[in-house]
TIVEX-967945 format. One line per 10 residues: number of its first residue (from 1); for each residue x, y, z of N, C-alpha, C. Coordinates in pm, whole numbers, plus 50000, padded with zeros to 5 digits. Example, Ala and Ser with C-alpha at 12.3 -4.5 7.8 and 13.67 -1.06 7.14 Angstrom:
2
1> 51319:49431:50780:51230:49550:50780:51320:49670:50780; 51285:49775:50708:51367:49894:50714:51290:50003:50787
This chain:
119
1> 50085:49881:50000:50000:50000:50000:50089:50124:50000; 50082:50198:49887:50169:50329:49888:50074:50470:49941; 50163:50539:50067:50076:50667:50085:50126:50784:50012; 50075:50896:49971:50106:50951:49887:50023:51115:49955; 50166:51173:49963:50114:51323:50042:50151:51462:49986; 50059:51494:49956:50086:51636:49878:50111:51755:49947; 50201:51848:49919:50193:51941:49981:50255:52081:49856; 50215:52229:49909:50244:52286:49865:50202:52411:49777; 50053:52341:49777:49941:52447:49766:49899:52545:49808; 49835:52662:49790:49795:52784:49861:49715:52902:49751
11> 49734:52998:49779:49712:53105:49679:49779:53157:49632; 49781:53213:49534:49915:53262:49423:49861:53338:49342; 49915:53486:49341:49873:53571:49233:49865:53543:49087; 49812:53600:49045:49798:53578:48857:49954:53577:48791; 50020:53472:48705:50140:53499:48647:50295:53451:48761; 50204:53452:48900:50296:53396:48993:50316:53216:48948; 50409:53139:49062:50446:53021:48997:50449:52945:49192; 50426:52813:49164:50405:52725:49254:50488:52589:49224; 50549:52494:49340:50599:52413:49294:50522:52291:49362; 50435:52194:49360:50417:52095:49430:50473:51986:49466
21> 50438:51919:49578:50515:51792:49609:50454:51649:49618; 50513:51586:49603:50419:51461:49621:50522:51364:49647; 50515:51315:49836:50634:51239:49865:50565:51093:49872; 50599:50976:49844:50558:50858:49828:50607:50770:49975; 50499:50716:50023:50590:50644:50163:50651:50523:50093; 50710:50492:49991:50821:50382:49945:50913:50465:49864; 51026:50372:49812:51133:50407:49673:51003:50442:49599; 51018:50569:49507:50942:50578:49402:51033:50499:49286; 51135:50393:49285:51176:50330:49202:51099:50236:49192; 51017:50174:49299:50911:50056:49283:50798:50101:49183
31> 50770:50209:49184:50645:50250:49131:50663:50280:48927; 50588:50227:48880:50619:50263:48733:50590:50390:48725; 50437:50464:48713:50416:50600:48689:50395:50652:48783; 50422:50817:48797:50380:50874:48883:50321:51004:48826; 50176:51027:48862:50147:51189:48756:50093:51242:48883; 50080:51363:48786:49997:51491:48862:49851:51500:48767; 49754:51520:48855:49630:51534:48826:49581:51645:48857; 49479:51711:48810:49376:51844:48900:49249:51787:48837; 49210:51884:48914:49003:51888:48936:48957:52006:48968; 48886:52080:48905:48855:52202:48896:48710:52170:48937
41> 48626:52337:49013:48536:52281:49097:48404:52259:48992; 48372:52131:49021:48238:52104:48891:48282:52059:48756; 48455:52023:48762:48488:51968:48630:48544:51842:48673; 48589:51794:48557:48670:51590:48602:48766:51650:48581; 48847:51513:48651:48995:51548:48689:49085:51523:48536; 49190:51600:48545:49249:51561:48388:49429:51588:48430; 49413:51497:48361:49576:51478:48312:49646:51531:48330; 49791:51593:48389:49874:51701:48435:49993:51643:48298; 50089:51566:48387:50211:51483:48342:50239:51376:48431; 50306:51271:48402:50337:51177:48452:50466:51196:48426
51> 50538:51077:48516:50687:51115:48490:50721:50885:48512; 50812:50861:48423:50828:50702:48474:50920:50693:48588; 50931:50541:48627:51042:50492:48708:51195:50509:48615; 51193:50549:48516:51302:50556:48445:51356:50675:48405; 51268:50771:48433:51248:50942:48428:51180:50905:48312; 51115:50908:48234:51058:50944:48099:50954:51044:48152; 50947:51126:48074:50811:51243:48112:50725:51252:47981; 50565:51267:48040:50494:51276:47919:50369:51402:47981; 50361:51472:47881:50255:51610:47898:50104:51558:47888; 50036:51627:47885:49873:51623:47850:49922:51765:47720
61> 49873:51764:47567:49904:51865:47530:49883:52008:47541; 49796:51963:47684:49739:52178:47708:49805:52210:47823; 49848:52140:47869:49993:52171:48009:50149:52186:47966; 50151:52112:47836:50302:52169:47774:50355:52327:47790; 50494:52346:47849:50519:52491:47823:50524:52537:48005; 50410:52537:48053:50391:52613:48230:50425:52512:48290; 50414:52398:48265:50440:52274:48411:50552:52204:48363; 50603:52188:48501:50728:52091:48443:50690:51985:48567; 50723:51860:48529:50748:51708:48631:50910:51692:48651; 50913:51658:48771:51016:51628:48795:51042:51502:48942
71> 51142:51437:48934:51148:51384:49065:51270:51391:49179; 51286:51376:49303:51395:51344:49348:51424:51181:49433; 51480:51083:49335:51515:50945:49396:51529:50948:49550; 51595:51045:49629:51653:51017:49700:51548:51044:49845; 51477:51172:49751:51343:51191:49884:51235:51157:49855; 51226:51044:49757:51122:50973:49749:51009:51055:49688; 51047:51225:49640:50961:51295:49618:50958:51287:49429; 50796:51351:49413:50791:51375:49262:50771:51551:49249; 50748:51621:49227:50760:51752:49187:50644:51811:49073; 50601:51916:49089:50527:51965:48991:50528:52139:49031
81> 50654:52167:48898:50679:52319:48916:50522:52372:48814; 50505:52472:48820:50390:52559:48797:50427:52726:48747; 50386:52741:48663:50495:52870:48582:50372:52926:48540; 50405:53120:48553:50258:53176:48465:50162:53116:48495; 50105:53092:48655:49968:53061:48661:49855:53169:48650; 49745:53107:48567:49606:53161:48528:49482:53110:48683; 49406:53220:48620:49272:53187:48739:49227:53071:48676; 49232:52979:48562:49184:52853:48518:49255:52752:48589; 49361:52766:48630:49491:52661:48726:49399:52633:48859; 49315:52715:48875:49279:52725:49029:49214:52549:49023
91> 49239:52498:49107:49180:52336:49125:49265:52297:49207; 49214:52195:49261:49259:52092:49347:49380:51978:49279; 49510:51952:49315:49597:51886:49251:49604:51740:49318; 49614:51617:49245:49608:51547:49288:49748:51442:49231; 49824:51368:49340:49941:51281:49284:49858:51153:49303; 49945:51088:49184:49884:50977:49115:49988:50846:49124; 49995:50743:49141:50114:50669:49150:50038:50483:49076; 50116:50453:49008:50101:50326:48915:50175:50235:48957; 50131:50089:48990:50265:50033:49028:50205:49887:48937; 50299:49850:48834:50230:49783:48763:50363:49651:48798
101> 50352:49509:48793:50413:49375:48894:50443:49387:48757; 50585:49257:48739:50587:49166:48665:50455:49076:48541; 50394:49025:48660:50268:48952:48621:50160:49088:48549; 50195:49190:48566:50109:49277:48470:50020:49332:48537; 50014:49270:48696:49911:49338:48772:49920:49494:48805; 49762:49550:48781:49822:49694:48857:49727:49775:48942; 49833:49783:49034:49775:49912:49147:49753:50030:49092; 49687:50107:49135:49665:50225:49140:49621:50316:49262; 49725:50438:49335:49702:50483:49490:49698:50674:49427; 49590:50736:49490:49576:50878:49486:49587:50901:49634
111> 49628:51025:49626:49711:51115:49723:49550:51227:49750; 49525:51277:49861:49456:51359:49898:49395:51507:49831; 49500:51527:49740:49498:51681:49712:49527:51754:49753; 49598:51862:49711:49666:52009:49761:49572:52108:49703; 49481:52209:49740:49435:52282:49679:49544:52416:49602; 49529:52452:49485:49583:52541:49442:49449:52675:49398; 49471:52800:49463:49395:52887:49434:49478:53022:49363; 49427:53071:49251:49472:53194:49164:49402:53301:49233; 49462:53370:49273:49406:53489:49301:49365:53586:49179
């Protein structure tokens, strides 16, 4: 069972920038994917970036450019810098973690949410 804790959220002026965290209670080397999600209030949650156990990073194509993924091996953390935020950013962020076996089986564990608000 992986816990998964976000932090880093708050309010942030228009054009200001935020970095989130998302620390995993294991090696995030066990885990294949790890993304960032949001949910805006009254919308579904969509796609941020994911990042692999191998670093590979992949966008959603309307987050290319302001967000970057990133991880650190060593603190078990994944990262989600935030650049030029809009009052549309405002949502709830959510970390996402994949842990797919050998045998092909796969978990899937969400993290609580960090609210992010645009002023």
């Amino acid at each position: 069972q992986v816990q998964l804790v976000e932090s880093g959220g708050g309010l942030v002026q228009a054009g200001g920038s935020l970095r989130l965290s998302c620390a995993a209670s294991e090696s995030i080397f066990s885990i294949s994917v790890i993304g960032w999600y949001r949910q805006a209030s009254g919308k579904q949650r969509e796609l941020i970036a994911t990042i692999s156990s191998g670093g590979s990073t992949n966008y959603a194509d309307s987050m290319k450019g302001r967000f970057a993924i990133s991880r650190d091996n060593t603190k078990n953390t994944v990262y989600l810098q935030m650049n030029s935020l809009k009052p549309e950013d405002t949502a709830v962020y959510y970390c996402n973690a994949i842990i797919i076996t050998p045998a092909l089986a796969r978990s899937i564990y969400w993290g609580q949410g960090t609210q992010v608000i645009e002023d």
